[in-house]
C-alpha positions in Angstrom: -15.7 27.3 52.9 -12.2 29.4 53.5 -11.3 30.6 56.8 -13.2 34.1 56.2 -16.0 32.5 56.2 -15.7 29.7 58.4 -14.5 32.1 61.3 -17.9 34.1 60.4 -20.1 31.4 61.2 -18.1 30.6 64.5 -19.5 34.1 65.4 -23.2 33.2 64.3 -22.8 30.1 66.5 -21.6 32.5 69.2 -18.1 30.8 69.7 -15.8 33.5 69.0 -15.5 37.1 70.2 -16.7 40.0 67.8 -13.0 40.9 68.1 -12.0 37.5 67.4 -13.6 37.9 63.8 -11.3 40.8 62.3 -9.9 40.1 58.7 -6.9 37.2 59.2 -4.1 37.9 57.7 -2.4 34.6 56.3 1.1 34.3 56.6 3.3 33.9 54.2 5.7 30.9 53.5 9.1 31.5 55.1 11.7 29.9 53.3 13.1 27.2 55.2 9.7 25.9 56.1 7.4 26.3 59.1 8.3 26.2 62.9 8.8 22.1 64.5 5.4 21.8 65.4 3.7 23.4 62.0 3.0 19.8 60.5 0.2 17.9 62.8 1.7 14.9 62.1 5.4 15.3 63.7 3.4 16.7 66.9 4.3 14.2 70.0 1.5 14.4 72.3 1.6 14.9 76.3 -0.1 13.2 78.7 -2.9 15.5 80.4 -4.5 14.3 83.6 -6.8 15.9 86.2 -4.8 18.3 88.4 -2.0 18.1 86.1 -1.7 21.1 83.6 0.0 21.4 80.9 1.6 25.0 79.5 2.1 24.8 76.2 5.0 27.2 74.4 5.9 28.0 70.6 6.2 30.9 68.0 3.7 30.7 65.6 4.9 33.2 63.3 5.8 31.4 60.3 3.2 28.8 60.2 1.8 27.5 57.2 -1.0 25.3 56.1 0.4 22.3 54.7 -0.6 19.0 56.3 -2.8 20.6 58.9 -6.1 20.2 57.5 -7.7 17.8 55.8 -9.4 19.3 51.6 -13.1 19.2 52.9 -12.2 20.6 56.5 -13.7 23.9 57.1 -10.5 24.9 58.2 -8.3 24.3 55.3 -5.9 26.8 54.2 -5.8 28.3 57.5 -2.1 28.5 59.0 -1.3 26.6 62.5 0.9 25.3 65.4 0.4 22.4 66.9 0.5 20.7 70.1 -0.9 17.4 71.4 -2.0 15.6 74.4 -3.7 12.3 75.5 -6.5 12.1 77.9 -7.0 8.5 79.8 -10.4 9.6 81.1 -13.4 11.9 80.3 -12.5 15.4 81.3 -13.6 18.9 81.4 -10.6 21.0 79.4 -9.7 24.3 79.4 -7.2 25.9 77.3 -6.3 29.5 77.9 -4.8 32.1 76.1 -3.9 34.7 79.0 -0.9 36.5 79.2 -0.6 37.4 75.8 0.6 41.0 75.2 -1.4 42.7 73.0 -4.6 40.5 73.7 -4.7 37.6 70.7 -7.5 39.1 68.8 -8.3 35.3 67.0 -7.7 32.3 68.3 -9.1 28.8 67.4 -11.2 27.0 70.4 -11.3 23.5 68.7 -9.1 20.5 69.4 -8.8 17.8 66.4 -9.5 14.0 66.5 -7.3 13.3 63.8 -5.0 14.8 61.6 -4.3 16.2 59.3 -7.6 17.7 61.6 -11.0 16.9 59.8 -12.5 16.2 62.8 -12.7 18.5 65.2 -15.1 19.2 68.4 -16.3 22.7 69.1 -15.8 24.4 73.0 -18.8 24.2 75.2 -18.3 28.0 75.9 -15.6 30.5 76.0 -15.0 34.1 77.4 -12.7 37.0 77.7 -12.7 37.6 81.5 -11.1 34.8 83.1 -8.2 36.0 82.0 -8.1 39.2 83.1 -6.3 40.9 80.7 -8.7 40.4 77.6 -7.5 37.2 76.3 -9.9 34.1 75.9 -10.7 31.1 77.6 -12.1 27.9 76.1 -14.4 25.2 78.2 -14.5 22.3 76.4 -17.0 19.9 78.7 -17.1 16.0 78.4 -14.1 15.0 76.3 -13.9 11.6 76.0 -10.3 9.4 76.8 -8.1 10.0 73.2 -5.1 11.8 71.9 -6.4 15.4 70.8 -4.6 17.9 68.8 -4.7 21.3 69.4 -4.1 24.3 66.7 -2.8 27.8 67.3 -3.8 30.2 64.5 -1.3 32.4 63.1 -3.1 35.6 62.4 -0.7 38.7 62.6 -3.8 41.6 61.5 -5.5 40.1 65.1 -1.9 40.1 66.9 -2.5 36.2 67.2 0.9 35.4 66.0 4.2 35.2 67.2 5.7 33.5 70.8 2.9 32.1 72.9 2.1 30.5 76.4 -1.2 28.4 76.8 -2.2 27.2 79.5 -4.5 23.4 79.4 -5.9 22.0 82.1 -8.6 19.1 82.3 -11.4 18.2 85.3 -12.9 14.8 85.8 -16.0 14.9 84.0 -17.9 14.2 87.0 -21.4 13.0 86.3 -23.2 15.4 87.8 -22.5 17.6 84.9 -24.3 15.8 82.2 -22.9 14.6 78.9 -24.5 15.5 75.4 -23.6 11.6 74.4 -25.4 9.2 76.6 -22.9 6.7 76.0 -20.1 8.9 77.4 -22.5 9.2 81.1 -20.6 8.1 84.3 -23.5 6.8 86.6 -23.1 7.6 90.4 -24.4 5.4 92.8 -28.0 6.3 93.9 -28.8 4.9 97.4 -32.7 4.3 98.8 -32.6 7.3 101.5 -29.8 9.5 99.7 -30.1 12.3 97.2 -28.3 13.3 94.1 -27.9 16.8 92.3 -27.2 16.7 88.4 -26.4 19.9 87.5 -25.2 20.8 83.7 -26.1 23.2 81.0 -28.1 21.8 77.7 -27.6 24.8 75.4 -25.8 22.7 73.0 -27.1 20.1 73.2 -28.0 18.1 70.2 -30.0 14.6 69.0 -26.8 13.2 68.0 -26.6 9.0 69.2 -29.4 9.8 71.7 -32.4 7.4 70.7 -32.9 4.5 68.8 -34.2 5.0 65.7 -37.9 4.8 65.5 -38.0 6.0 69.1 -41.0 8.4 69.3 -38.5 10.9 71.2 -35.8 10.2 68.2 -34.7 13.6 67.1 -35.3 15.3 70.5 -32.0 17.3 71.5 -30.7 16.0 74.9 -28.2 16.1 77.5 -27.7 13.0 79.3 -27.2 11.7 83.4 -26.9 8.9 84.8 -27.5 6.6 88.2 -27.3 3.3 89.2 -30.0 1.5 92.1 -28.6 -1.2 93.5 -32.4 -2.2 95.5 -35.6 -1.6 94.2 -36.7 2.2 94.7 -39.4 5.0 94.5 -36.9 7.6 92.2 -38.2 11.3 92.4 -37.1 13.9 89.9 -37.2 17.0 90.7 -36.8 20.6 88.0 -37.0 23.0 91.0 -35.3 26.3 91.4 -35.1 26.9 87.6 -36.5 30.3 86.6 -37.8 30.8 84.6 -39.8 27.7 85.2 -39.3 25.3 82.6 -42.4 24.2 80.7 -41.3 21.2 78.8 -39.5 18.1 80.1 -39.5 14.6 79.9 -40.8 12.3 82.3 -38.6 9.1 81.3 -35.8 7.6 82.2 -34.0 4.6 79.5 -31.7 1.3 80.8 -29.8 1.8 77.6 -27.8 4.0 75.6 -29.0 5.0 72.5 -31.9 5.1 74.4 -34.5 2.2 73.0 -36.1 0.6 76.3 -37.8 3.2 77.9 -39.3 3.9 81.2 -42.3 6.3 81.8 -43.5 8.1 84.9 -45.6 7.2 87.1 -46.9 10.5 88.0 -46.0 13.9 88.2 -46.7 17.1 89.7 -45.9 20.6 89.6 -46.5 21.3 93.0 -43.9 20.1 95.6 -41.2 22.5 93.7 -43.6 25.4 94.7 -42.0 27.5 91.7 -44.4 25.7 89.3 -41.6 23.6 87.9 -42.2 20.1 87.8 -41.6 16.7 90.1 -41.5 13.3 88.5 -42.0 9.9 90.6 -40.9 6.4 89.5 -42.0 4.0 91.5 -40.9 0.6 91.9 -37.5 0.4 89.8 -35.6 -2.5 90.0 -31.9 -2.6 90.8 -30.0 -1.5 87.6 -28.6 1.5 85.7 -31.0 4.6 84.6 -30.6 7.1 82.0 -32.1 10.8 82.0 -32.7 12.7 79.5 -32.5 16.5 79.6 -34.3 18.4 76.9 -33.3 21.6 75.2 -36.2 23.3 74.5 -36.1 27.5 74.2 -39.4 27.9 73.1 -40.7 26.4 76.5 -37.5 28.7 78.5 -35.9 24.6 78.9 -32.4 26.2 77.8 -29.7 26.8 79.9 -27.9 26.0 83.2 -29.9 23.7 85.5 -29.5 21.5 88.7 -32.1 18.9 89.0 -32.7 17.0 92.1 -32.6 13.1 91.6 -33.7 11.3 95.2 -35.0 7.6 96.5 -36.3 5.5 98.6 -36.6 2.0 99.2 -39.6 0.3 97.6 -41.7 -0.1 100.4 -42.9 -3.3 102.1 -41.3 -5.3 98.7 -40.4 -8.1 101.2 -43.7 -9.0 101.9 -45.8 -8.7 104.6 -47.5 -11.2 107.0 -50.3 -9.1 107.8 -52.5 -8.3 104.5 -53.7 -5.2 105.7 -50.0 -3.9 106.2 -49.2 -4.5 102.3 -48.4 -0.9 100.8 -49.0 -1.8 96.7 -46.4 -0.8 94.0 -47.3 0.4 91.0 -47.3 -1.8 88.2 -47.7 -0.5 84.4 -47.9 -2.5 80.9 -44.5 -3.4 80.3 -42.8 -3.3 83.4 -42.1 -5.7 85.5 -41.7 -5.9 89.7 -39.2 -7.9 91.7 -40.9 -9.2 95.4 -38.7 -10.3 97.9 -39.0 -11.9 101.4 -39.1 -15.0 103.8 -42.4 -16.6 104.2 -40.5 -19.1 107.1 -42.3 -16.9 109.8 -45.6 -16.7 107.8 -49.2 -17.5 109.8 -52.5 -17.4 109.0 -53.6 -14.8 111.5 -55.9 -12.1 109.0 -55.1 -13.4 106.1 -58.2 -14.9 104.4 -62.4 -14.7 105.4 -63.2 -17.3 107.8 -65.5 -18.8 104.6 -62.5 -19.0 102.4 -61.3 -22.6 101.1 -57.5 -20.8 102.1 -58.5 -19.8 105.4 -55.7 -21.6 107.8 -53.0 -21.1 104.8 -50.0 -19.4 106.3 -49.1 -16.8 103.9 -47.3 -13.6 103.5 -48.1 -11.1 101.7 -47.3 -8.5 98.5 -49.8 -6.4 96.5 -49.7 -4.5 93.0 -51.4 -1.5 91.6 -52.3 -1.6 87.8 -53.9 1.2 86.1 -55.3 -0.1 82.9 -56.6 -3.7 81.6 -53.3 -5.8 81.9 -52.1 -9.2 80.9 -50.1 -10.1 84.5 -47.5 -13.2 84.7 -46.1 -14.4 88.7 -43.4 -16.4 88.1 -41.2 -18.2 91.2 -38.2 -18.9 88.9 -35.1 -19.4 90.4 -35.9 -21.0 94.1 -33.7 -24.5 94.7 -35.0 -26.3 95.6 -37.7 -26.0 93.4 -41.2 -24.8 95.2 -43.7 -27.6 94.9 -46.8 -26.1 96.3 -48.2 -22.4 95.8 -50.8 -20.6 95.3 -52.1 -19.9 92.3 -54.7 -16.8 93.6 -54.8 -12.9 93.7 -57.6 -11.4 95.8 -58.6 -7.6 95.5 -59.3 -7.1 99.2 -58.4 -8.0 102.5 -58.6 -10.2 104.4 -58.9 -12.0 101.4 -62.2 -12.9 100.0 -62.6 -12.2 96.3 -60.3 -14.6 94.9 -59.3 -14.4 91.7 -57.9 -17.7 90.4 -55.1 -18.3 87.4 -55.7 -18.5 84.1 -53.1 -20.7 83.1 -49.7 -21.9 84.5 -47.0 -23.7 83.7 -43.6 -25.3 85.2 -41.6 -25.1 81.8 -41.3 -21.2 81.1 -38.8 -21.2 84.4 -36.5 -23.9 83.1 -36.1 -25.2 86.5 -39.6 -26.4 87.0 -40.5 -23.7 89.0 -44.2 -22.8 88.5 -45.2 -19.2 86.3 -48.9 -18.5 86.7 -50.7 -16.2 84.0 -53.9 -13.9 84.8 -55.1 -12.6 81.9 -57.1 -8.9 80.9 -56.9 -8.3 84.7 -58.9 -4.8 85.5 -57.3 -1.8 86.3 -56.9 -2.0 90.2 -54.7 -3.4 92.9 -54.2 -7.0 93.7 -53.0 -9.2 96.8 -50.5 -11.8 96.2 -50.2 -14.7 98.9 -47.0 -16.3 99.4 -47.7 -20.0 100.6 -45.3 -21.4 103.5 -45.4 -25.4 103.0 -42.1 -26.7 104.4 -43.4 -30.1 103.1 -42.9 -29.0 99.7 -39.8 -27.0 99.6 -41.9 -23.8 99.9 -40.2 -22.3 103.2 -37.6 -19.6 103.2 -36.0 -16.4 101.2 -37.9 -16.8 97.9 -37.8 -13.7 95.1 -41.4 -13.5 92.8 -41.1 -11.3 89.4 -44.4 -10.1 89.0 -45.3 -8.2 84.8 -47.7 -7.0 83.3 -48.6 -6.5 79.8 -51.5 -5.0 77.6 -54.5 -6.5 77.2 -54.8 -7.5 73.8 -57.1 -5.0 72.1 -58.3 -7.8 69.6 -60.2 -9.2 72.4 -62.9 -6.3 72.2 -64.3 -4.0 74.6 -67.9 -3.2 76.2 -67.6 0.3 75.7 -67.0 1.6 72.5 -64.6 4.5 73.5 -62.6 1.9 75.6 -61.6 0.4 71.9 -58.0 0.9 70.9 -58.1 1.0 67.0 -55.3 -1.9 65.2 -53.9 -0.9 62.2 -54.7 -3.1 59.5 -52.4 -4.3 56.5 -53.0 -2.8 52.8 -53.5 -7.0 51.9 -53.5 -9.7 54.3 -56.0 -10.6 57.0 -56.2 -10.1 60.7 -57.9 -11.6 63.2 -60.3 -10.1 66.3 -61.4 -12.3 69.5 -63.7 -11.6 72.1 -66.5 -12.7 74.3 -69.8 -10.8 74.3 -71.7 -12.8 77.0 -71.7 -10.0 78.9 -72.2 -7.2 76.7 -74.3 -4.0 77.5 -75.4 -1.0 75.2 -73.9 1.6 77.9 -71.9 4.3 75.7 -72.2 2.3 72.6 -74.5 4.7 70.6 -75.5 8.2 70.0 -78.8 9.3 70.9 -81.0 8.7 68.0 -79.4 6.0 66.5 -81.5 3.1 65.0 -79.6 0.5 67.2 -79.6 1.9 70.6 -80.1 0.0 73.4 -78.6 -3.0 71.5 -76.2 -4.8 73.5 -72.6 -5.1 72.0 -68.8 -5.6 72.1 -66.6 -3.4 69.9 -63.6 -3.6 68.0 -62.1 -1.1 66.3 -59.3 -0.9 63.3 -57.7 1.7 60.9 -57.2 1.4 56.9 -54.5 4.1 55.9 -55.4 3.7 52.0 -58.8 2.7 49.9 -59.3 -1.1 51.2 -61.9 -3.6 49.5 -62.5 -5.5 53.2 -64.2 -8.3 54.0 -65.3 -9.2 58.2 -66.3 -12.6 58.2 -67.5 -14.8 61.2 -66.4 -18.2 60.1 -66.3 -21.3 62.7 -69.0 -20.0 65.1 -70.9 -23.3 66.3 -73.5 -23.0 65.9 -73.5 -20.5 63.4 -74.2 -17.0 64.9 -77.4 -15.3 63.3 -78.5 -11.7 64.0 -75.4 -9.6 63.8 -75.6 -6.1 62.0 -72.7 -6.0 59.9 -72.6 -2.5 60.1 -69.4 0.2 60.8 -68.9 3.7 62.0 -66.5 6.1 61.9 -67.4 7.3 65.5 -67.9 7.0 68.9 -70.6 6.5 70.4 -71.6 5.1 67.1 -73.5 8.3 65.3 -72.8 7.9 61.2 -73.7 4.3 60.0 -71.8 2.7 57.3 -73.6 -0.1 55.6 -71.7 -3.4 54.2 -72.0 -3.2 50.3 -73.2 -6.7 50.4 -72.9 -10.0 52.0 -73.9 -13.7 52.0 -73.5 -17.0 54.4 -72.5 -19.5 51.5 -68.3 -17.8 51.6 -68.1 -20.1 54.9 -69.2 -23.0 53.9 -70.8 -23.5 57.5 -73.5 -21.2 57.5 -71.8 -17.9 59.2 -72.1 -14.7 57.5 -69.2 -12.5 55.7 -69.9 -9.0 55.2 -68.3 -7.3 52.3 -67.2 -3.1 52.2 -66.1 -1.8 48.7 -63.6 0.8 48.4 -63.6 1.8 52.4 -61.6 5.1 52.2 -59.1 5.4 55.0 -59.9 6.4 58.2 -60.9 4.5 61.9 -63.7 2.3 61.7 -65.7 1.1 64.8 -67.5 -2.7 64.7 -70.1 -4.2 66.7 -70.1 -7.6 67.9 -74.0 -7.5 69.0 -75.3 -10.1 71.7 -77.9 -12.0 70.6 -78.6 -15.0 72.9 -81.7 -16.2 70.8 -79.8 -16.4 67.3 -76.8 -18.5 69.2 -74.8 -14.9 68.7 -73.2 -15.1 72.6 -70.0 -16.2 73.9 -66.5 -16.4 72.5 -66.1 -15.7 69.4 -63.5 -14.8 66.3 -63.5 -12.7 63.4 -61.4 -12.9 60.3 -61.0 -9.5 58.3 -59.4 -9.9 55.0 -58.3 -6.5 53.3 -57.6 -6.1 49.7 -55.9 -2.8 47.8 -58.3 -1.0 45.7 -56.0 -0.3 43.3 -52.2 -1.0 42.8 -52.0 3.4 43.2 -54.0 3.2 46.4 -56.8 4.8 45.3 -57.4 8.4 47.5 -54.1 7.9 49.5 -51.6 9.9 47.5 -47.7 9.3 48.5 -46.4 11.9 51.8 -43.9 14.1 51.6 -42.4 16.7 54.2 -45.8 18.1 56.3 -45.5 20.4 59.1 -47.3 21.3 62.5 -48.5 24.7 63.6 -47.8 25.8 66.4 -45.4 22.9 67.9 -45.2 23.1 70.6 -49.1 23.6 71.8 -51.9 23.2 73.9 -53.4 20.7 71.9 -55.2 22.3 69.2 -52.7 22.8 66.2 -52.2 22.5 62.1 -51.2 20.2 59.7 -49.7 21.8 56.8 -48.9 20.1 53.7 -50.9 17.0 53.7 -53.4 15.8 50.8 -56.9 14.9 50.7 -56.9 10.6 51.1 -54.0 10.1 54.0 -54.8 9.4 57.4 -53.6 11.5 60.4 -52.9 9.6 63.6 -51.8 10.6 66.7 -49.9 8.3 69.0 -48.8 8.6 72.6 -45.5 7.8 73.6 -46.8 4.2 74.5 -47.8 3.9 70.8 -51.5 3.8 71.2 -53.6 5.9 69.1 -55.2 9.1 70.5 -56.6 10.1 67.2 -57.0 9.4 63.9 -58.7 11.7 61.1 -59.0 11.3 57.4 -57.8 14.2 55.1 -59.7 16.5 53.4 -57.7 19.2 53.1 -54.0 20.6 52.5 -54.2 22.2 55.6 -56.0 20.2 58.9 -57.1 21.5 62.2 -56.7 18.7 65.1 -58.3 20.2 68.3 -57.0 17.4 71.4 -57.8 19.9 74.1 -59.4 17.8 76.6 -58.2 15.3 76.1 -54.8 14.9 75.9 -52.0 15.6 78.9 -49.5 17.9 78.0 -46.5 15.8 77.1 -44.9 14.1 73.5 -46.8 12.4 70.9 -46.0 11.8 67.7 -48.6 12.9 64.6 -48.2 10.5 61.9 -49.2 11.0 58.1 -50.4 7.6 56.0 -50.8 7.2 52.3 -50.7 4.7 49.9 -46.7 5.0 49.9 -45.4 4.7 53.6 -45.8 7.0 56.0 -43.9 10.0 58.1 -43.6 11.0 61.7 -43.0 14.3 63.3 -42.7 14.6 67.2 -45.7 17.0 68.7 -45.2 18.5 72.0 -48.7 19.3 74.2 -47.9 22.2 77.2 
């Protein structure tokens, strides 16, 4: 590209003046060479510092081009001055062109990383009224610490050439004002009781180093801020004021930059701002550093300038309370964790247990947890010297406490200091009471801190109610294995009306095939060998449309359980019940084996996927996916990876219809075939 055309798409990207884009005339060659500063390299550079500016003086006139830009640069072959200076922090940077008489029709906003100057970074904005007098002004925001290298254009058609005075002066960054990089943030201090106001502009922003790869927001164009907790908090963000209101946000927050370990809301509203724009709440984050991300999203009027409210407050009653009905619970999702704090020395037994309880008399004090879906949750007292001898290994879900709910493991290994970690496992969605024993006998007396985390319930371990089931994606050849318990299975939302096996009693499992699968499900190891089970699959839920197994026998054991055998299973989400059956020993625990075999080396019905697209993106939930062939699988996935819906393809073009279902928010629509997969980002309004 030469420097007619470069200078052309400045003006498409908006970052020159229409005036700015008159025909350049390139100087000639004088004879004896260029002015001192016409070779980048012989350019010493000046040290530029907040509240120190710089004016910068020359004579462009006989400028040439040699050494200044690098063969592939953009810029190359267009004449320049240079001038240099070093920044030791990040900085806001304007450079200004006023004063010049005529107005400078074309001048250059870029500064240079390197020269000869093939890398260069573009201004943030720019205008012509600063000045005064018609000349232009150039914001470049968030320049990181370096040496940068700035050209003047010699261009006598736009009067741009000739002696010059510019004026550069830099800003601390300040982290209020967001950065495009989330590595370059500056987090401020964010204190339980105080407010902070990030204000910035994300028209420019881009996807550039934002999230890992693989992230299911990887690709989104953000501008970054950043604060730092040094207690546990309840962290409120809030959108309001912006007009119009901006419909599409996210509602996370990362502890790392590129962003990989993500945190997601714990609820949200777009009512407090009373402008419709939208609140988010984050309750219970530990101490530590928080990254948020701003997204630039025109389409949903989230462009612009904008000042978001970022506010806390101290997690409350995390030190434990003495009285159980005083506890105020914290929320607790899948893959979080919580840090509880206090001093038990005080602790008595006044309230704390029913008078029947075995613990009644056990001075205790008290923290509770809130979880809102089936959760794995580990309480472990690491750390505490000396090391806690006697605790309890109990949640109750009331209080005083009478439903006890006792561990399902412990140990005094995973600590490393032979403090104890107790395990609870496929807790329910609900809150739960923890009791902190005081036994001075043991060592358990004093400041003590508890990290309390949850984790999803396995979905291999089955469900009761068939729409509960969270399909698992199977491999094209290997096995996989499914546990459960059906003792207490029921046939509550298990089948449609009509169906030839309602009313049976059964737990489900679910599981996805994204290619033609020979598969086998096999029930090997049951003792006594479990009789009575259907063997049967279906695509939906509450089971409708039966699938038959194409055949199956009890000899593939070798101890009498049955394996059940489906030829050439297209791809798509299969449902299977595990049906009680008390009188054919088919109760209890219980594992399955599925092996899964290729049809065919060319996947047979799954063809390879190439470039699809969604229509409209973003939506309200019902949309198109264009470009896909008949035999791939469609899945949608919500930021937490689980699938929201999966569909076969049938033809080039599919409607998905999620209304209803879905919150508005990000999920990613994923397109299987026998040759890998692709993900595109959907957004729901």
């Amino acid at each position: 590209m030469n420097t007619f055309s470069f200078l052309n798409t400045l003006r498409t990207a908006g970052l020159l003046t229409m005036a700015s884009i008159a025909t350049v005339g390139m100087a000639s060659t004088p004879p004896g060479g260029g002015p001192p500063n016409d070779d980048c390299a012989s350019v010493l550079a000046q040290s530029l510092e907040p509240g120190s500016p710089l004016t910068l003086t020359g004579n462009n006139a006989g400028a040439v081009a040699t050494g200044d830009w690098d063969a592939n640069s953009p810029f190359f072959g267009a004449p320049v001055v240079w001038h240099a200076f070093t920044t030791t922090q990040c900085t806001n940077i304007t450079v200004s062109y006023c004063g010049q008489a005529p107005v400078w029709a074309n001048t250059f906003g870029v500064l240079a990383t390197t020269c000869p100057g093939n890398t260069v970074i573009f201004p943030s904005s720019f205008n012509t009224t600063d000045c005064l007098d018609g000349n232009t002004t150039y914001i470049l925001n968030q320049v990181a610490a370096g040496t940068y290298y700035l050209p003047v254009l010699n261009d006598p058609g736009n009067n741009s050439s000739g002696p010059y005075s510019i004026a550069v002066s830099a800003t601390g960054c300040g982290p209020t004002q967001g950065s495009d990089l989330c590595v370059a943030v500056v987090p401020d201090a964010l204190a339980g009781g105080s407010t902070l106001t990030f204000t910035g502009d994300n028209t420019n922003a881009t996807a550039t180093n934002d999230f890992v790869s693989g992230s299911p927001f990887a690709g989104a164009p953000v501008v970054w801020h950043a604060f730092t907790l040094s207690s546990c908090a309840d962290v409120t963000v809030s959108y309001c004021g912006l007009a119009p209101t901006w419909n599409n946000t996210l509602g996370i927050l990362s502890t790392d930059c590129p962003a990989d370990s993500l945190i997601f809301l714990s609820g949200s509203d777009n009512t407090s701002c009373g402008d419709g724009n939208i609140t988010y709440f984050f309750n219970g984050l530990d101490a530590g550093t928080y990254y948020l991300p701003v997204l630039r999203d025109a389409g949903n009027n989230a462009i612009g300038p904008y000042s978001i409210e970022v506010s806390a407050e101290d997690c409350p009653n995390n030190q434990g309370s003495d009285f159980c009905s005083q506890v105020i619970p914290l929320a607790l999702a899948n893959g979080t964790s919580l840090t509880f704090t206090g001093d038990n020395t005080n602790a008595t037994p006044t309230a704390d247990f029913v008078i029947a309880s075995p613990f009644a008399g056990a001075p205790v004090v008290w923290h509770a947890f809130t979880t809102s879906e089936c959760a794995d949750v580990t309480v472990a007292y690491c750390g505490l010297a000396p090391t806690w001898s006697n605790t309890l290994g109990i949640l109750t879900t009331d209080c005083p406490g009478d439903n006890i709910i006792f561990l399902s493991s412990s140990n005094t290994t995973a600590c490393g200091d032979g403090n104890v970690t107790y395990n609870f496992d496929e807790l329910p969605a609900g809150t739960y009471y923890l009791p902190v024993l005081l036994d001075a006998g043991n060592n358990a007396i004093g400041p003590y801190s508890i990290e309390v985390s949850a984790e999803n319930c396995p979905s291999t371990q089955g469900s009761d109610v068939c729409g509960d089931v969270i399909p698992e994606l199977l491999p094209p050849t290997g096995t996989y294995t499914f546990t459960g318990d059906n003792t207490n299975a029921t046939p509550f939302g298990d089948w449609a009306a009509g169906n030839p096996f309602s009313g049976a009693p059964v737990a489900w499992h679910a599981f996805i095939v994204d290619q033609c699968e020979d598969l086998s499900i096999s029930f090997c190891g049951q003792v006594p060998a479990w009789g009575g089970q259907f063997g049967i699959l279906s695509p939906d839920c509450p089971a409708d449309s039966i699938i038959f197994p194409s055949n199956f026998n009890t000899s593939d054991c070798g101890d009498g359980n049955v394996t059940y055998n489906y030829d050439e299973l297209a791809a798509g989400t299969y449902y299977f019940p595990v049906v009680l059956n008390a009188g054919q020993n088919s109760v209890g625990a219980y594992t399955l084996t599925l092996t899964t075999v290729s049809c065919s080396p060319l996947a047979i019905g799954s063809p390879v996927v190439t470039e699809f697209t969604i229509v409209p993106n973003p939506n309200d939930g019902s949309f198109m996916v264009n470009g896909v062939q008949a035999g791939q699988l469609i899945t949608v996935l919500d930021v937490a990876g689980r699938t929201v819906r999966a569909e076969q393809v049938t033809n080039n073009t599919m409607v998905l219809d999620l209304r209803g279902t879905v919150a508005q928010g990000t999920y990613v629509v994923r397109v299987s075939g026998g040759q890998g997969s692709r993900d595109q980002l959907l957004m729901v309004r």
